[in-house]
N, C-alpha and C positions, 0 to 999 in steps of 0.2 A: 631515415625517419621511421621510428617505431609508429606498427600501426593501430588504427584506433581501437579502444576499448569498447565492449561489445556490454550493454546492458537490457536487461528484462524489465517490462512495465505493465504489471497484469491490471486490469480494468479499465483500461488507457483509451477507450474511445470517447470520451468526454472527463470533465471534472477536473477535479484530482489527477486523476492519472495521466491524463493529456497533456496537463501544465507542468509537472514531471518529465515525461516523454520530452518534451518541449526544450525544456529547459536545461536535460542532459545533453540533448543532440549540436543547442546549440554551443555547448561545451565541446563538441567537436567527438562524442559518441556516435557509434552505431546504434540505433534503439532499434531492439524489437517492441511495438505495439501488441499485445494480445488481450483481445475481449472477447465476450460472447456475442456482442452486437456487431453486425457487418458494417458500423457504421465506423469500425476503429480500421476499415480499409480507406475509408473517404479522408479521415483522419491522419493517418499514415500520409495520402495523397497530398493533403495539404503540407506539413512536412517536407516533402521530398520537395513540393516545390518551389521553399524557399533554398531550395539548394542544402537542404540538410541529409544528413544518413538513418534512412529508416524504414523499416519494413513491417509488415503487419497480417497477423494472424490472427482468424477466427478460433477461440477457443473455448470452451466450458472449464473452466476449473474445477467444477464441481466432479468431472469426469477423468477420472485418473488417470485411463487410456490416452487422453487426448494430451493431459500433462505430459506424460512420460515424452510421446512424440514430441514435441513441442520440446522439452529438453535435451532427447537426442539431437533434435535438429540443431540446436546450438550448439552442444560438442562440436559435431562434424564444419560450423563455424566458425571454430575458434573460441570457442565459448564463452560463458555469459561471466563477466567480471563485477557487471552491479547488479545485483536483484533486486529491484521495487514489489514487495507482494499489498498492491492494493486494490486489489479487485475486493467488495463486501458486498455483504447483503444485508437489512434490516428491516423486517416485515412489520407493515404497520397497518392500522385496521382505522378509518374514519379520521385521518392526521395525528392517531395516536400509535399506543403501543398497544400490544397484546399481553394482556394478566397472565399471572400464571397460570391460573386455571383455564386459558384458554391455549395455552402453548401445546399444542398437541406433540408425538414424538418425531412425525415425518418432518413436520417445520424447525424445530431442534436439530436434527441431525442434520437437514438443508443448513441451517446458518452455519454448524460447528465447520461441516465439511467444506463452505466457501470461506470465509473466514479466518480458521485455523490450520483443516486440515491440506486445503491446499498447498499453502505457505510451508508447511511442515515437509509436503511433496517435491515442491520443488527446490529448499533448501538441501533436502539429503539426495537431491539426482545434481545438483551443481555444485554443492560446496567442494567435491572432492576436484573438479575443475581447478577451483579457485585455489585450493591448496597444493595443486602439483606447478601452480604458476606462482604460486607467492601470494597471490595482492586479491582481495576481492570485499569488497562492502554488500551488506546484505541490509536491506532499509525495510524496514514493516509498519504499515501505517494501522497502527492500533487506534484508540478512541480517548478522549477525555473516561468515557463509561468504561473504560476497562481500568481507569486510573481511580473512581469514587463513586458513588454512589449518583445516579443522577436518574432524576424521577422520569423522563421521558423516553428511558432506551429500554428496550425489552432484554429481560433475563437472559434469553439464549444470545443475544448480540454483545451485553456485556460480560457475561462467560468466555465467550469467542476472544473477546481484545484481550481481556485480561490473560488468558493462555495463552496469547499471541507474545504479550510480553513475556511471560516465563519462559517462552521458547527462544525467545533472543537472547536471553539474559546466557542460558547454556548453549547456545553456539559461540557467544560470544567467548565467553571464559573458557570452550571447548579448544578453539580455533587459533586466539590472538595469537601464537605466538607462530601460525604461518600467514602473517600477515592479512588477516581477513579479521574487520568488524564487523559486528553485528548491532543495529538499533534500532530503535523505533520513532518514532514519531506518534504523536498523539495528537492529533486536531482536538478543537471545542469546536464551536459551532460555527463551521464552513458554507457560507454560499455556494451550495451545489446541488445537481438536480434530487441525489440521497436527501438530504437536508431540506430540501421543501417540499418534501411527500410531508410533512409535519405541517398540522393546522396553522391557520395565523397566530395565534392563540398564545401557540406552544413558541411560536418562535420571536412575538411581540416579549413575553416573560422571559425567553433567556437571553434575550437581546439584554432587557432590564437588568439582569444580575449580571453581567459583563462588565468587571471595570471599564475596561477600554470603548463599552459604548457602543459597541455595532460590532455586527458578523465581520471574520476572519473571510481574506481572498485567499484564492487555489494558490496566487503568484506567490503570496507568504510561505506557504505549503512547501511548497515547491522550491524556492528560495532555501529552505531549511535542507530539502533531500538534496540540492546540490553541490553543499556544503558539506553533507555526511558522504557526500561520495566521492568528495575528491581526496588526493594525497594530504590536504593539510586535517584531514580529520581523522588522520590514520593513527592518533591516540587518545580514540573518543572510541569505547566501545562500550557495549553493554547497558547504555544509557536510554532515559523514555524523552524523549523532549516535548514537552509541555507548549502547543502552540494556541493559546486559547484567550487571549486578551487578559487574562490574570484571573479567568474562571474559576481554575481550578489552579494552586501555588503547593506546591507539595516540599 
């Protein structure tokens, strides 16, 4: 019996990233867990004690030293064959966004660097894993605001997804032909605690312009990356998938 495949799930102490975790391990994955909150150790916990395979790391992404470790440690594991980079950040000021004139540079370079430059990080200390093994899916959960124009996402956040996608697009086309895709995932407007830092207001109106009527679940989310990660999606690369109730139809 070959043995399991070892995947990455950066922001995985709640949300999104949990229901991911979740839903690879019960695919019969090793997941590593890593966030910045120690709450993705409680998280992990629960996990294991449905008798699943999973382990959990405090990490900063933001902090490059601590990536690197973090990716070494997975080499010497047997290293990471899925990568989920969903760890983000989107600062918002009174349930809104912050104007441009208010985007200062340290905040900017905080979202680029959780957001983009992470991902970028940990793609180039693991792809070459993937490649000396054949097989590796790399999943990036970028934004509806990386995909159009959308009046409640701040500048520096929809910069971030949007680079997130261009950076999938050439690992993808870089990599395919040693068996490793590259995708992303785009949410629209997800039930999760990111998403209700936003006014009533904000989130009453985009509920309204939703064909489908109501906020997307993590389980959808989620649903989608376990599909990009398995063998039958192994000629599906380079693509944004649209998970947003028909918000945004590109």
């Amino acid at each position: 019996m070959s043995p399991p495949r070892h995947a990455l799930v950066t922001g995985a102490a709640g949300g999104i990233g949990l229901a991911i975790a979740g839903a690879l391990a019960r695919d019969g994955l090793h997941v590593v867990l890593a966030d910045r909150s120690e709450a993705v150790l409680e998280a992990t916990a629960r996990l294991v004690a449905e008798g699943l395979r999973a382990s959990g790391h405090v990490v900063d992404v933001a902090d490059e030293t601590q990536l690197l470790a973090l990716a070494a440690a997975l080499d010497a594991d047997g290293g990471c064959d899925v990568l989920v980079n969903n760890a983000g950040v989107h600062p918002k000021r009174g349930g809104g966004h912050y104007a441009l004139p208010d985007i200062d540079t340290a905040q900017w370079e905080q979202v680029l660097r959780v957001n983009l430059t992470a991902p970028f990080i940990l793609c180039r200390e693991l792809v070459p894993g993937m490649q000396r093994r054949g097989w590796g899916r790399i999943i990036n959960i970028a934004s509806r605001a990386g995909r159009t124009f959308i009046a409640p996402a701040g500048m520096h956040y929809s910069a971030s997804k949007a680079g997130l996608i261009g950076l999938t697009r050439q690992i993808a086309g870089s990599y395919a032909a040693h068996g490793i895709t590259a995708n992303c995932i785009a949410p629209g407007r997800i039930e999760t605690p990111l998403s209700n830092q936003s006014s009533p207001d904000v989130i009453r109106a985009s509920v309204a312009a939703i064909p489908a009527q109501r906020l997307g679940s993590v389980d959808e989310i989620a649903a989608t990356a376990r599909f990009l990660a398995s063998d039958g999606a192994g000629y599906i690369t380079g693509v944004c998938v649209d998970v947003n109730g028909g918000a945004f139809i590109g």
